[in-house]
C-alpha positions in Angstrom: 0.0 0.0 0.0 1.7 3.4 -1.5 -0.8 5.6 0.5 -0.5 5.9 4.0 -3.4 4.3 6.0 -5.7 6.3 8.2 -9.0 5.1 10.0 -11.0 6.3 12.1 -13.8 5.0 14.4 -16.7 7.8 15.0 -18.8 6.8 18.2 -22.3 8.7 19.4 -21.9 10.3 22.4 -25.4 9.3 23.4 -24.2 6.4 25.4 -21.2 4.5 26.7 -18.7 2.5 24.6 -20.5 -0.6 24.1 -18.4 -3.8 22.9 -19.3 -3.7 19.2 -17.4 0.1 18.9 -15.0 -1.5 21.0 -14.5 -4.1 18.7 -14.3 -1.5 15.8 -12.4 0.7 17.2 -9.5 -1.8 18.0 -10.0 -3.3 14.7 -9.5 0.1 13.1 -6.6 1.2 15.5 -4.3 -2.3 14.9 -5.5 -1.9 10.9 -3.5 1.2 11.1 -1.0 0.5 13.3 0.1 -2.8 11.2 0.5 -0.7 8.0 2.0 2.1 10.0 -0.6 4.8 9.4 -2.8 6.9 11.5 -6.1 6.4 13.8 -8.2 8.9 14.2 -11.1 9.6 17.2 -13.7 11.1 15.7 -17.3 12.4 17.6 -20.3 12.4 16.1 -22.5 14.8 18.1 -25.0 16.2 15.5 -27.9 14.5 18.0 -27.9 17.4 20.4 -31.0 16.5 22.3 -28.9 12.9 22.9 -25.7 14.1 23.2 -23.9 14.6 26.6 -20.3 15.9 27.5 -20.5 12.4 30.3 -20.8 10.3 27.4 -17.9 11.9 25.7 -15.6 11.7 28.9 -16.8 8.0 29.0 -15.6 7.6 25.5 -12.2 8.5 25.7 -11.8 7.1 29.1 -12.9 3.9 27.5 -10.3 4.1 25.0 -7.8 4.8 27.6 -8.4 1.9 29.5 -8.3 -0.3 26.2 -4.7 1.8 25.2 -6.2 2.6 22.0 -4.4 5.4 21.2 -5.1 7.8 18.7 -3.3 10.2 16.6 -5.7 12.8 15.5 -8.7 14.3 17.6 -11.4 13.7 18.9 -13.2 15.5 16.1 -16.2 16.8 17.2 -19.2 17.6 14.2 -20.9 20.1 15.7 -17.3 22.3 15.7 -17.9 21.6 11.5 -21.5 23.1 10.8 -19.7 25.9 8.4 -17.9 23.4 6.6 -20.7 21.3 6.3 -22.9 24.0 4.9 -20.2 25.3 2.6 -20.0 21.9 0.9 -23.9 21.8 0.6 -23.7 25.3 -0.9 -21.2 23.9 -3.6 -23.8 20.9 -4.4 -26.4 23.1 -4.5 -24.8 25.3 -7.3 -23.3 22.5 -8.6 -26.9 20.5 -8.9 -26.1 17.2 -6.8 -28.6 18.6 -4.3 -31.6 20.4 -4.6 -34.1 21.8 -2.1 -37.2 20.1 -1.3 -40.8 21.8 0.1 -42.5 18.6 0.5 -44.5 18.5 3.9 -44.1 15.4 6.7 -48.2 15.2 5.8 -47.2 15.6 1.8 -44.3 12.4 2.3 -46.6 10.7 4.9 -49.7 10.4 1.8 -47.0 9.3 -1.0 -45.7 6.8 1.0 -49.4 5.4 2.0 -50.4 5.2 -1.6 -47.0 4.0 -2.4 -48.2 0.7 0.1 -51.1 0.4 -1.3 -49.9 -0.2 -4.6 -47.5 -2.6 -3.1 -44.4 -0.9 -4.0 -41.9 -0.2 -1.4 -42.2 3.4 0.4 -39.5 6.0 -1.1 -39.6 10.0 -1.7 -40.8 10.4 -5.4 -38.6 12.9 -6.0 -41.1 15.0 -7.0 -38.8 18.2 -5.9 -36.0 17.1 -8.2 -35.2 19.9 -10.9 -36.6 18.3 -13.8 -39.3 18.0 -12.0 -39.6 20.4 -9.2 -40.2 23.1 -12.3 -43.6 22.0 -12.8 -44.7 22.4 -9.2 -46.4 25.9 -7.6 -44.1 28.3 -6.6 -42.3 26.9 -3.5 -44.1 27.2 -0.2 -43.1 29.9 2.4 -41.7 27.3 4.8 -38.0 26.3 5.0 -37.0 23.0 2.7 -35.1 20.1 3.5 -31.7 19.6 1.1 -31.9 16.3 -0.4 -29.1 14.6 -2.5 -29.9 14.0 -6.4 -29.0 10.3 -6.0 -28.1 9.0 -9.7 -30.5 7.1 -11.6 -29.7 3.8 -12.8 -26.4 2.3 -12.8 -25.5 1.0 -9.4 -23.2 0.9 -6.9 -20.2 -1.6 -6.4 -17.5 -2.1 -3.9 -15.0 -4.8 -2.5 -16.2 -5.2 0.8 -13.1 -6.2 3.0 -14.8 -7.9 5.0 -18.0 -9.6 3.1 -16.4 -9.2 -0.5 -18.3 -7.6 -3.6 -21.2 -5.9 -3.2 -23.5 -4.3 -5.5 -26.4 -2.6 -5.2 -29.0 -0.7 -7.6 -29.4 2.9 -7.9 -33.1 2.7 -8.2 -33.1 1.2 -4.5 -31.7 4.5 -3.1 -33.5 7.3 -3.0 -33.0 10.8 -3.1 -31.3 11.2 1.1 -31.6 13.9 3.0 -28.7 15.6 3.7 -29.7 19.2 5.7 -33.0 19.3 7.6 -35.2 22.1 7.2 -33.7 24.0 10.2 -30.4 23.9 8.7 -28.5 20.8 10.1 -26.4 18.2 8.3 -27.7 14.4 8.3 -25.4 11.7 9.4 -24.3 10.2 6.5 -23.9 13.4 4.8 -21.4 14.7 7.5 -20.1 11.5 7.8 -18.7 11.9 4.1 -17.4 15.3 4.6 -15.4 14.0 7.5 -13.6 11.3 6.0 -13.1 12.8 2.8 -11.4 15.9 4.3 -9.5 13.9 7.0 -7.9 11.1 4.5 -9.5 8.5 5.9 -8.4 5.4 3.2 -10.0 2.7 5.1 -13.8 2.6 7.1 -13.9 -0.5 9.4 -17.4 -1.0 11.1 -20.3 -2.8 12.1 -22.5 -4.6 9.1 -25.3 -2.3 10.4 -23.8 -0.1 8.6 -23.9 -1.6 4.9 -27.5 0.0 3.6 -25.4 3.5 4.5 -22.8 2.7 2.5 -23.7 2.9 -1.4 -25.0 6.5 -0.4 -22.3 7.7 1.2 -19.8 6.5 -2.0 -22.8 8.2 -3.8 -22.2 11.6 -2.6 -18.0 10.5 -2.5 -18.1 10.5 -6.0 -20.0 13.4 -6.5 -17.5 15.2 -4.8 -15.0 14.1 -7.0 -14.0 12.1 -3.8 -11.2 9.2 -3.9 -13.2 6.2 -2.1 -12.2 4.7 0.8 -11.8 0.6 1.6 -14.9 -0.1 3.4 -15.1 -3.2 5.9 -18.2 -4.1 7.6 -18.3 -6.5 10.6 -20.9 -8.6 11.3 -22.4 -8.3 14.4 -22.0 -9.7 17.7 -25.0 -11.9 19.3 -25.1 -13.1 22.4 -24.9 -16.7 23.8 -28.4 -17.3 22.5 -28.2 -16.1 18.8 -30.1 -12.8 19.9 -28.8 -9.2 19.5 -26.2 -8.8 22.5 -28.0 -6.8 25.3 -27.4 -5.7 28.9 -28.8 -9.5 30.2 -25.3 -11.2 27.7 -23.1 -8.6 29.0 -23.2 -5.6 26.4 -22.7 -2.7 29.2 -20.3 0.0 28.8 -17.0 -1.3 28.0 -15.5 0.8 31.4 -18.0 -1.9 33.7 -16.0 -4.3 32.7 -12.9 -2.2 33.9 -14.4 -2.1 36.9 -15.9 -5.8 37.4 -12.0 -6.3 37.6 -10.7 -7.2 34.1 -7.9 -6.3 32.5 -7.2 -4.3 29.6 -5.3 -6.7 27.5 -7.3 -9.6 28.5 -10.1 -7.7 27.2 -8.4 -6.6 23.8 -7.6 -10.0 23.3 -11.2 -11.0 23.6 -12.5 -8.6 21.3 -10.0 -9.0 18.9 -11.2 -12.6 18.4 -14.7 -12.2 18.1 -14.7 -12.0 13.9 -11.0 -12.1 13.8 -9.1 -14.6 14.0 -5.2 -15.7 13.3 -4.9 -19.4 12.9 -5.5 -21.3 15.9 -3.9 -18.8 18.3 -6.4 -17.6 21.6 -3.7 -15.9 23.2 -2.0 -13.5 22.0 -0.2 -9.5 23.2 -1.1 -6.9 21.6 2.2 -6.6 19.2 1.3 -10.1 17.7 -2.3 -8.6 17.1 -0.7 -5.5 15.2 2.1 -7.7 13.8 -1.2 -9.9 12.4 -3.8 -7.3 11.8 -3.5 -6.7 8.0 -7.3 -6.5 7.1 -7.8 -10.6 6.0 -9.4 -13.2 8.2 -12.2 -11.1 9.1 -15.3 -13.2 9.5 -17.9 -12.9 7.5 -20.1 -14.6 10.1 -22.0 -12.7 13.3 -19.5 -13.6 16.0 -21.2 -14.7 19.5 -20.1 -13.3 23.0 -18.8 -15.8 25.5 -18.5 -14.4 29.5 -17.4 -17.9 30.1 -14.6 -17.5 27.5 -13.8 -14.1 29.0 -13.5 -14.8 31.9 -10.8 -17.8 30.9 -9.3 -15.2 28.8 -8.9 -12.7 31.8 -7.5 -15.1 34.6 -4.7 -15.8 32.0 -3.6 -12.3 32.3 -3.9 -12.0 35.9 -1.3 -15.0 36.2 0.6 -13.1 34.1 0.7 -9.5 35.6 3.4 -7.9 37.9 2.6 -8.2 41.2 3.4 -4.5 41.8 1.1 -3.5 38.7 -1.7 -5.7 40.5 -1.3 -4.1 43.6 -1.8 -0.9 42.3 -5.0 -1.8 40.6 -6.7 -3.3 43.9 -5.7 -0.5 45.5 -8.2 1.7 45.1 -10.7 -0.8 44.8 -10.1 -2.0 48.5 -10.3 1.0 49.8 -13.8 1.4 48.3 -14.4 -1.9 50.5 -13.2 0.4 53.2 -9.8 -1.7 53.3 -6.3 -0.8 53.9 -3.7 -3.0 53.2 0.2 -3.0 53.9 1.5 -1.4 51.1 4.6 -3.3 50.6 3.0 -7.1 51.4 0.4 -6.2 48.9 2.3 -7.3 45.9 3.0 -10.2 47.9 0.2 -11.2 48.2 -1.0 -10.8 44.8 1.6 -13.2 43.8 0.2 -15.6 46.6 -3.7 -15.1 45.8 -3.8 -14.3 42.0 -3.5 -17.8 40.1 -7.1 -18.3 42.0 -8.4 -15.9 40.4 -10.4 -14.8 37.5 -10.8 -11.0 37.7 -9.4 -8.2 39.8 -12.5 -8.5 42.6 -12.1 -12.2 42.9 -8.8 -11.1 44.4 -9.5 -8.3 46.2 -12.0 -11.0 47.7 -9.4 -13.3 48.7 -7.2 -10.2 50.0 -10.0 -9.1 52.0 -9.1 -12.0 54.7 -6.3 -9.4 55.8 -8.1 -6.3 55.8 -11.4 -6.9 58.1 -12.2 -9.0 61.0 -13.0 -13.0 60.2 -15.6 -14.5 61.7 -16.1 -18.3 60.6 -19.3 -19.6 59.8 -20.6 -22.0 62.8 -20.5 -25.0 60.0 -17.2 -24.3 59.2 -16.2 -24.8 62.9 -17.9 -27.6 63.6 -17.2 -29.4 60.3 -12.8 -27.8 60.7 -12.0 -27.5 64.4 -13.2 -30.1 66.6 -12.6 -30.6 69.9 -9.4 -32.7 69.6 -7.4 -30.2 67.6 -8.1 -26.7 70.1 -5.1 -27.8 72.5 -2.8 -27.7 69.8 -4.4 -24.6 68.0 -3.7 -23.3 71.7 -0.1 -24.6 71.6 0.4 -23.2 68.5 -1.0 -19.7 69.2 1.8 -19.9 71.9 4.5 -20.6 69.4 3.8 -18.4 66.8 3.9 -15.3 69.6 7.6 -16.5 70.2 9.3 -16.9 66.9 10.7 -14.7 63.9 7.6 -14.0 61.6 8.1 -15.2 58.2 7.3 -18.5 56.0 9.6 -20.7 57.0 9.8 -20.1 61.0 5.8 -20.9 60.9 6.5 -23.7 59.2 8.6 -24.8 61.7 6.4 -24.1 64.5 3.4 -26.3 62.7 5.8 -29.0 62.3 6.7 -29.0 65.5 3.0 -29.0 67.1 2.1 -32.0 64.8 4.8 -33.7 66.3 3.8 -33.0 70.1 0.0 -33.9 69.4 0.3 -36.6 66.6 -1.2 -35.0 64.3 -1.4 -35.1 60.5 -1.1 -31.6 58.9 -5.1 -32.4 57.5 -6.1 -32.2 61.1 -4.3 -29.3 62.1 -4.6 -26.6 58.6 -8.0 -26.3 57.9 -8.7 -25.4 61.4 -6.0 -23.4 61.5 -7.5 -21.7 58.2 -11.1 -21.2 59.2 -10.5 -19.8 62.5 -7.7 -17.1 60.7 -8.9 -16.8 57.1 -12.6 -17.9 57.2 -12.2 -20.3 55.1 -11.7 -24.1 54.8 -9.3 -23.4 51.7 -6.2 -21.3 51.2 -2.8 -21.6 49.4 0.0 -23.3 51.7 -1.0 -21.8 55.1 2.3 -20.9 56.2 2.5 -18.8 53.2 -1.0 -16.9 54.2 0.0 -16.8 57.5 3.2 -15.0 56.9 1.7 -12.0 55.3 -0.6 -11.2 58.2 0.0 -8.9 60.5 1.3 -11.2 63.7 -1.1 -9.2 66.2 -4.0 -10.2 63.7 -3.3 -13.8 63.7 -2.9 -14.3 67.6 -6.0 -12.1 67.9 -7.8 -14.5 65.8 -6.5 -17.5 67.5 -7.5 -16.1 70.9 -11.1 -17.8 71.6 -10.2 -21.5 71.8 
């Protein structure tokens, strides 16, 4: 490729990121970042009455969390409405856009009839020159612009993603492109935008396909160079259906704060209509190393939490310790816990290959940052009578000796001995009356990172 690449991905600030724009927008970013080009962030605000400056904060903080960088923007459309109308004032002139009078009641009767004949509802374009010249003079009230849509022919492209596509002329009518108050139409600014930002290459959702053959439409009457479209099926959820908030589809920063990671989350994404031989796993420099535009499915892909889920834990095996720490952080001390600092990565190490997101371990961690109290079946079922003296023994030990891993093993090891007991006996006890919990990692090791205070003060009642 001779030209430099640039994409783009242009969300609606009328809601959060959902996963689908996530999903385009990391398909677009690694597109351009394979072939060395640029992404751009672009904001489609035209919907004013939608629009909020919340959802635009969400947006890019979204994108942060993903490390989708981008080169250029954000964009925003409203900060374009002069361009916008200059270009309609050149079509105007130049006759590949006309004004229209025709009344909601006037479009509302012609597409009744329309019905009733059994054709399929479309403006008549009966405010087109050739014919708009035998009409009454124009009515007082302000017209809509429309686009003079060729007629016949059609429209063909080579769809990345779904291949060749062609579609009649005398499917499309004549669009609107400026309402009657004076605003552009979405796909009428969304032309304008990527021809005067370069974009070469428009990766998005298959929704998007019926918008397509207009938008080259008005390209080429530009004079426009066409850009590469690709359009990505959809995802569904687990049961075939449109994902929706009961599969998961929330905004993409919920799952930042249900405690995945970023990367375990890219990789996810990235395979949901993508794919690169057999590999699930995968950082991000393969996926930009791989990401050259082929292997996108041309089937809806389906979301898996279960497969997420698998994804993240992965990752969290994988992180620093330090980094994890700094991500529980804040997140215990929304729980109202404080940790030790410096035995938090520690323990992060300990906790983490149990774990499949961020608040699984922060739920593990929370065994050193808020009183225990064992459930009465957990007692009776893990400390029975005939293990409390040595419990007691041991809490007697353990106030005596150097506090680390191996001294508290050596002081277990030594309490089996003087009660002959079998280390089954003695560490689930042991771990329900300090942890809560029948089931730890190697006790000594849990023990160890406890404050020594906390561990007698929990092995007081015997």
């Amino acid at each position: 490729m001779n030209k430099k690449i640039r994409t783009r991905i242009a969300p609606s600030p009328t809601g959060f990121l959902h996963l689908g724009t996530a999903r385009t927008a990391l398909f677009s970013w690694a597109f351009a970042r394979h072939f060395g080009g640029d992404f751009i962030l672009r904001i489609e605000d035209t919907d004013v009455a939608r629009s909020s400056q919340e959802a635009v904060e969400q947006i890019i903080a979204a994108m942060q969390w993903l490390e989708l960088g981008y080169d250029e923007g954000p964009f925003y459309q409203m900060q374009r409405l002069d361009r916008y109308r200059a270009v309609i004032d050149t079509m105007l002139e130049a006759g590949t856009a006309y004004r229209c009078w025709a009344t909601p009641e006037e479009l509302d009767a012609m597409r009744e009839a329309q019905r009733a004949n059994g054709d399929k509802p479309r403006y008549d374009g009966r405010w087109r020159p050739e014919q708009g010249k035998r009409l009454p003079a124009p009515p007082a009230h302000a017209p809509v612009i429309r686009f003079r849509n060729p007629q016949g022919g059609a429209v063909r492209w080579d769809d990345l993603c779904k291949g060749s596509i062609t579609i009649s002329n005398d499917e499309l009518d004549d669009l609107i492109i400026a309402r009657s108050d004076g605003t552009p139409t979405y796909n009428f600014c969304v032309v304008v935008d990527d021809l005067d930002m370069g974009i070469t290459h428009v990766i998005r959702g298959d929704d998007h396909v019926n918008n397509t053959p207009r938008q080259i439409n008005i390209l080429q009457a530009l004079g426009a160079e066409l850009p590469v479209y690709g359009h990505v099926p959809m995802i569904l959820g687990p049961d075939g259906d449109k994902l929706s908030k009961r599969h998961g589809a929330v905004s993409v920063l919920q799952y930042r704060d249900d405690g995945y990671l970023p990367e375990a989350m890219l990789n996810y994404l990235a395979r949901l209509g993508w794919s690169h031989g057999d590999d699930e796993l995968f950082s991000r420099e393969h996926l930009v190393g791989w990401f050259d535009g082929t292997h996108l499915s041309k089937s809806a892909a389906q979301w898996d939490a279960a497969k997420l889920h698998w994804v993240n834990s992965h990752y969290i095996k994988l992180a620093d310790d330090t980094r994890l720490a700094g991500l529980l952080e804040p997140m215990l001390a929304q729980r109202g816990q404080v940790l030790d600092a410096a035995r938090l990565p520690a323990m992060c190490a300990l906790f983490k290959d149990r774990c499949a997101t961020l608040v699984e371990l922060a739920d593990w961690l929370g065994i050193y940052g808020r009183g225990v109290k064992p459930s009465d079946a957990d007692v009776a079922a893990h400390v029975p009578d005939s293990v409390r003296p040595a419990l007691v023994s041991l809490r007697d030990r353990l106030a005596a000796i150097e506090w680390d891993k191996a001294a508290i093993a050596a002081a277990m090891k030594a309490v089996l001995a003087e009660f002959g007991l079998k280390m089954p006996q003695l560490a689930p006890a042991l771990r329900v009356l300090t942890c809560g919990r029948a089931q730890t990692p190697s006790i000594d090791a849990v023990l160890a990172l406890f404050e020594r205070e906390t561990v007698l003060e929990r092995l007081q009642h015997l």
